[in-house]
C-alpha positions as CSV (number, residue, x, y, z in Angstrom):
1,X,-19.8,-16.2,-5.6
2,X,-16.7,-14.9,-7.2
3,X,-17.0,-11.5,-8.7
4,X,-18.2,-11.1,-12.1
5,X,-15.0,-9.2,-13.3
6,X,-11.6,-9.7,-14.4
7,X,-8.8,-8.3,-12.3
8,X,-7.1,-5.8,-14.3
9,X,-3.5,-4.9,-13.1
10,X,-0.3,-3.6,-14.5
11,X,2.4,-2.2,-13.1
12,X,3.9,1.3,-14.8
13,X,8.0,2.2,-13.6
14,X,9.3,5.4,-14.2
15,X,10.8,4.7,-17.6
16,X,7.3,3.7,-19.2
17,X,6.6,7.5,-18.4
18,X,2.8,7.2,-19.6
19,X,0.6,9.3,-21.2
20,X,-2.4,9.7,-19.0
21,X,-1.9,12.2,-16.1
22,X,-4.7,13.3,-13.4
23,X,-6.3,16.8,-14.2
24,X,-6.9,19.0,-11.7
25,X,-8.4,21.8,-13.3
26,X,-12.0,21.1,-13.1
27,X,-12.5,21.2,-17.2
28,X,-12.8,18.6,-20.0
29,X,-12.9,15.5,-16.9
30,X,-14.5,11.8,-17.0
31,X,-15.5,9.8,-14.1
32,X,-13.9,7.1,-12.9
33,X,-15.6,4.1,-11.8
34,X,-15.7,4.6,-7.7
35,X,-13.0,2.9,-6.1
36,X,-13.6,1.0,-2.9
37,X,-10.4,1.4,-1.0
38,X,-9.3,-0.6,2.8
39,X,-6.2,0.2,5.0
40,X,-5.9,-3.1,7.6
41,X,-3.3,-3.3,10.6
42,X,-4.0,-7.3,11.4
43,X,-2.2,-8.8,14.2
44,X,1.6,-9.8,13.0
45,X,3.6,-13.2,14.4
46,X,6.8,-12.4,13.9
47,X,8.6,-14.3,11.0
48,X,5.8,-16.3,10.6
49,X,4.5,-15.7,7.4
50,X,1.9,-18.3,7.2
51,X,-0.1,-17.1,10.1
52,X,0.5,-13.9,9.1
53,X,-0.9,-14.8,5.3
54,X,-4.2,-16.1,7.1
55,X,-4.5,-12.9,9.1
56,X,-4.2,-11.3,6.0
57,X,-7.1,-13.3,4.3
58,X,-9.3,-12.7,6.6
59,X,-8.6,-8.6,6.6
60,X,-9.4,-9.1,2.6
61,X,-12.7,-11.1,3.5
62,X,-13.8,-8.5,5.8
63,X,-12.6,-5.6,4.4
64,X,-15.1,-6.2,0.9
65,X,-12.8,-3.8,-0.9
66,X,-11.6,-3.5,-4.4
67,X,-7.9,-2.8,-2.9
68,X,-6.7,-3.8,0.1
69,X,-3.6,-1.7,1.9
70,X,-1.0,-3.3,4.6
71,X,1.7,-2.2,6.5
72,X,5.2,-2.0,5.8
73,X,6.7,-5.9,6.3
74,X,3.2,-7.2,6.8
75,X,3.8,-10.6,6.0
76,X,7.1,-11.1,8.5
77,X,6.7,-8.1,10.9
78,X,9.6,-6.1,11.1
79,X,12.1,-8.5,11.5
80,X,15.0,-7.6,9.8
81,X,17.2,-10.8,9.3
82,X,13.1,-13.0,8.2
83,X,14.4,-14.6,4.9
84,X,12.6,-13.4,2.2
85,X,9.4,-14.3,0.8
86,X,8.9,-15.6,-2.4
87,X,6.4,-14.6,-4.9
88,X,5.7,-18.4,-5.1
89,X,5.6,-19.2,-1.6
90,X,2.6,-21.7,-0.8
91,X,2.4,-20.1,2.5
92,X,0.4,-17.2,1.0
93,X,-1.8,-19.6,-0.6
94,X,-4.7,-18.2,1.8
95,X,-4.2,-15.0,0.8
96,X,-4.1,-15.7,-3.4
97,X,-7.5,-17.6,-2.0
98,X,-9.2,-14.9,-0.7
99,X,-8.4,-12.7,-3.5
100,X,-9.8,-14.6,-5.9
101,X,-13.0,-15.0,-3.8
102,X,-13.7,-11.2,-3.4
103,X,-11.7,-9.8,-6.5
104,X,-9.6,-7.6,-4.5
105,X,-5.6,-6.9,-5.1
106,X,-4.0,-7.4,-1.4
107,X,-1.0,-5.0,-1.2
108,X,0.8,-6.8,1.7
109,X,4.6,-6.1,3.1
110,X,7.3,-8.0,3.1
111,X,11.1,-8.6,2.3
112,X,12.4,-10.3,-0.9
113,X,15.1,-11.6,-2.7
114,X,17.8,-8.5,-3.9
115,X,17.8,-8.1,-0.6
116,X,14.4,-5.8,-0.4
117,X,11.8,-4.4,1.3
118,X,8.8,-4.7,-0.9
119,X,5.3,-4.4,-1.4
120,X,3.6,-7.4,-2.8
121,X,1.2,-7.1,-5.3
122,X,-1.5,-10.2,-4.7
123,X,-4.5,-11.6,-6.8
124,X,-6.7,-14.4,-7.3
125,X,-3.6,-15.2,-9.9
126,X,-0.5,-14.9,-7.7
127,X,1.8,-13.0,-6.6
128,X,3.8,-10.2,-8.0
129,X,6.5,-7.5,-6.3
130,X,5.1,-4.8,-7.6
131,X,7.4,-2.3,-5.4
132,X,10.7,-2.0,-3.7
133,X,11.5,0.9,-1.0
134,X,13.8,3.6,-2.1
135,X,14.6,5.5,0.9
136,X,16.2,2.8,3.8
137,X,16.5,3.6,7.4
138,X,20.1,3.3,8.8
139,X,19.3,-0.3,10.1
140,X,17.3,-1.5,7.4
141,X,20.3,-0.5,4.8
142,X,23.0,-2.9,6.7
143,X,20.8,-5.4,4.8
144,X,18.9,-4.1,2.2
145,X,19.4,-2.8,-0.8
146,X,17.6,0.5,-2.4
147,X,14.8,0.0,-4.8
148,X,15.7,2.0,-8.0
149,X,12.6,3.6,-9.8
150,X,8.9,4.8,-8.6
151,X,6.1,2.0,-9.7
152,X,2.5,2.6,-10.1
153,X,-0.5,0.1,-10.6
154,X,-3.4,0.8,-12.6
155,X,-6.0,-0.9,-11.0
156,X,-9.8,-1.0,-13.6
157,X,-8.5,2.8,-14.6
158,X,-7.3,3.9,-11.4
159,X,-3.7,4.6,-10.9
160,X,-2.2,3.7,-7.3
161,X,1.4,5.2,-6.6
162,X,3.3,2.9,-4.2
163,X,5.4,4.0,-0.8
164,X,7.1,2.1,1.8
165,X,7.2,4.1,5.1
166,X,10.2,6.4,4.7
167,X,9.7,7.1,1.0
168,X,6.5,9.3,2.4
169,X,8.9,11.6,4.1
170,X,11.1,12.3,1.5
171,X,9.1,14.8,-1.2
172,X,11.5,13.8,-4.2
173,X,9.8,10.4,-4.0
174,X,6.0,11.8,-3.9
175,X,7.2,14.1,-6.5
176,X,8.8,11.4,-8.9
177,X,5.6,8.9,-8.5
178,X,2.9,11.9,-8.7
179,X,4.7,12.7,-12.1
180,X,3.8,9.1,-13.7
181,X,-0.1,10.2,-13.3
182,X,-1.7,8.8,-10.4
183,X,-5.0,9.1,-8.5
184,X,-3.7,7.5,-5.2
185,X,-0.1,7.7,-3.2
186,X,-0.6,4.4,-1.1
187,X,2.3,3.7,1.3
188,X,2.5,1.1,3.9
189,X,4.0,1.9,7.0
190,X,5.6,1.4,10.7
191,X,5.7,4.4,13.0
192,X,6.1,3.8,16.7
193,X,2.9,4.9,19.5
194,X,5.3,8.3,20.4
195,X,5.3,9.7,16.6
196,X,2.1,8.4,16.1
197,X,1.2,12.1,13.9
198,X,4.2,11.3,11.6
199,X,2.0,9.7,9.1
200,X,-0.8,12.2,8.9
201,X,2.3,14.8,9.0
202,X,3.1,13.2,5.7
203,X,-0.2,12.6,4.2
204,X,-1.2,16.2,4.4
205,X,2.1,17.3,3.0
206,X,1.3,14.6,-0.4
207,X,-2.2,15.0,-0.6
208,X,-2.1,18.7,-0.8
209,X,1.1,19.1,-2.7
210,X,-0.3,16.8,-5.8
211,X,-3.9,16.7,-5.3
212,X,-4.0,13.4,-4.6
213,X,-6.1,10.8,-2.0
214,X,-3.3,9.6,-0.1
215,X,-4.1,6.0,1.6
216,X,-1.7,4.7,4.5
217,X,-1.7,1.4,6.8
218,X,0.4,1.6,9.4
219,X,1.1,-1.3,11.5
220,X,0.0,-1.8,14.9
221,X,0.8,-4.0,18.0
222,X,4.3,-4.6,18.5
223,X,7.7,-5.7,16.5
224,X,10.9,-6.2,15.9
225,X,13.6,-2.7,15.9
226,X,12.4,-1.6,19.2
227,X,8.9,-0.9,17.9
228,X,7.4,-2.3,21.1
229,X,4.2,-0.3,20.6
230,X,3.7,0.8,17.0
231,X,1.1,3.9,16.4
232,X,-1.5,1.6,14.1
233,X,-4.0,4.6,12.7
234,X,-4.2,3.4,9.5
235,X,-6.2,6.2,7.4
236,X,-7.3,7.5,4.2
237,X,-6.8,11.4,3.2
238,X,-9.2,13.4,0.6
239,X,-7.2,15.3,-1.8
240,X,-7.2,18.6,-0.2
241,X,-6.1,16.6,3.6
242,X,-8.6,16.1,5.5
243,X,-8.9,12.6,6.7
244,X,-11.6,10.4,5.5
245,X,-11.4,7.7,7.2
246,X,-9.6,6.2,10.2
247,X,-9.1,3.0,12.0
248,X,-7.9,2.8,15.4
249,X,-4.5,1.7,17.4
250,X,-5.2,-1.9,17.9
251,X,-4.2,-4.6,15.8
252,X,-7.0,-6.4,13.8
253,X,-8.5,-2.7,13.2
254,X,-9.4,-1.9,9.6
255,X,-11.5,0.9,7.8
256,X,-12.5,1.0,4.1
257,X,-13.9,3.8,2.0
258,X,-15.5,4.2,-1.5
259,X,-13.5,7.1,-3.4
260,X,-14.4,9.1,-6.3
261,X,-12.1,11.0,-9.0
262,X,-11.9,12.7,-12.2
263,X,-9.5,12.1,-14.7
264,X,-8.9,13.9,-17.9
265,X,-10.2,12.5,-21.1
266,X,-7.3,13.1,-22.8
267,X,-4.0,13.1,-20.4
């Protein structure tokens, strides 16, 4: 039976600059609603997006989450000449499906037309890019442009700041997202088996620095750019850095996680 709720989503740039901001203080706090939270690694076909949008489905169905993290270029693995995906693309028909059937927002990789790597933003009523990467690799920039601006989602109260592998090693970006007010820094990403510590290196270094839960999927398996064995890991970080939760290095691994926060009544 399909939830009982309305998805609630908007997505908040740098220039919208809002009001609300997360209070770390201890005093004058209301609860948030719980958030159930899932990082998924599911087995990628290169440039085959609608196997890959099936694989994806079925990571929603099982993950029963509110929110539902992938990797960096999810959808296409990374492959960096795949033609982009559009937002309108009846290959990820199963995906839009399975939201709608369990309510959650899929937050899937994949490139799109500028040219950029993004981070789709799917629901029971389509598909949005809700991000685009800011800091490119030296391959990836022979193609793709840079995205220009931070984006975070507010998800039923909840406020998700978005990351694309790279961006989580580069502080300016944590610091220009954790200044729009957000709860989470979620980030899909791509690190290969040998630097398979690089993103809990970086989780640590975010959650700590803003006080944030910091929420990363990290493909697994293998890919395109030499990534013959990528680290998979995927995990969830408690504010203060610990890790909360962890899935392992195979592909088709997933682990999900209810997470509480306070937020200040009155930014």
């Amino acid at each position: 039976m399909p939830p009982r709720y309305e998805v609630i989503l908007r997505v908040d740039h740098e220039a919208d600059r809002p009001a609300l901001r997360v209070d770390h203080t201890g005093e004058g706090v209301e609860d948030l609603t719980p958030l159930r939270l899932a990082v998924a690694q599911p087995l990628c076909v290169p440039r085959d997006v609608a196997a890959n949008a099936r694989a994806h489905a079925g990571a929603v169905r099982a993950a029963r989450s509110r929110v539902v993290l992938f990797p960096e270029l999810s959808l296409t693995g990374y492959e960096l000449d795949a033609p982009v995906v559009p937002v309108d693309d009846p290959r990820l028909g199963p995906l839009v499906e399975a939201c709608a059937e369990t309510g959650a927002l899929a937050l899937a990789g994949a490139p799109v037309a500028g040219d950029h790597i993004a981070m789709l933003a799917v629901t029971g009523g389509g598909v949005t890019v809700a991000y685009r990467k800011m800091w490119l690799g030296d391959a990836e920039a022979r193609r793709f442009r840079p995205g220009d601006a931070p984006a975070v989602l507010d998800v039923d109260g909840w406020r998700l700041g978005l990351a694309i592998c790279k961006d989580t090693g580069v502080a300016a970006h944590a610091a220009r997202t954790a200044a729009l007010g957000i709860d989470v820094y979620a980030a899909g990403v791509l690190e290969s088996a040998s630097d398979a510590a690089v993103p809990g290196q970086r989780a640590h270094r975010v959650a700590t620095a803003h006080r944030v839960w910091v929420a990363a999927a990290s493909f697994a398996g293998s890919t395109g750019g030499g990534y013959t064995e990528a680290a998979g890991g995927s995990a969830i970080w408690t504010p203060e850095g610990a890790v909360y939760a962890r899935a392992g290095a195979e592909p088709g691994d997933l682990v999900s996680a209810t997470i509480a926060c306070e937020r200040s009544a009155d930014g």
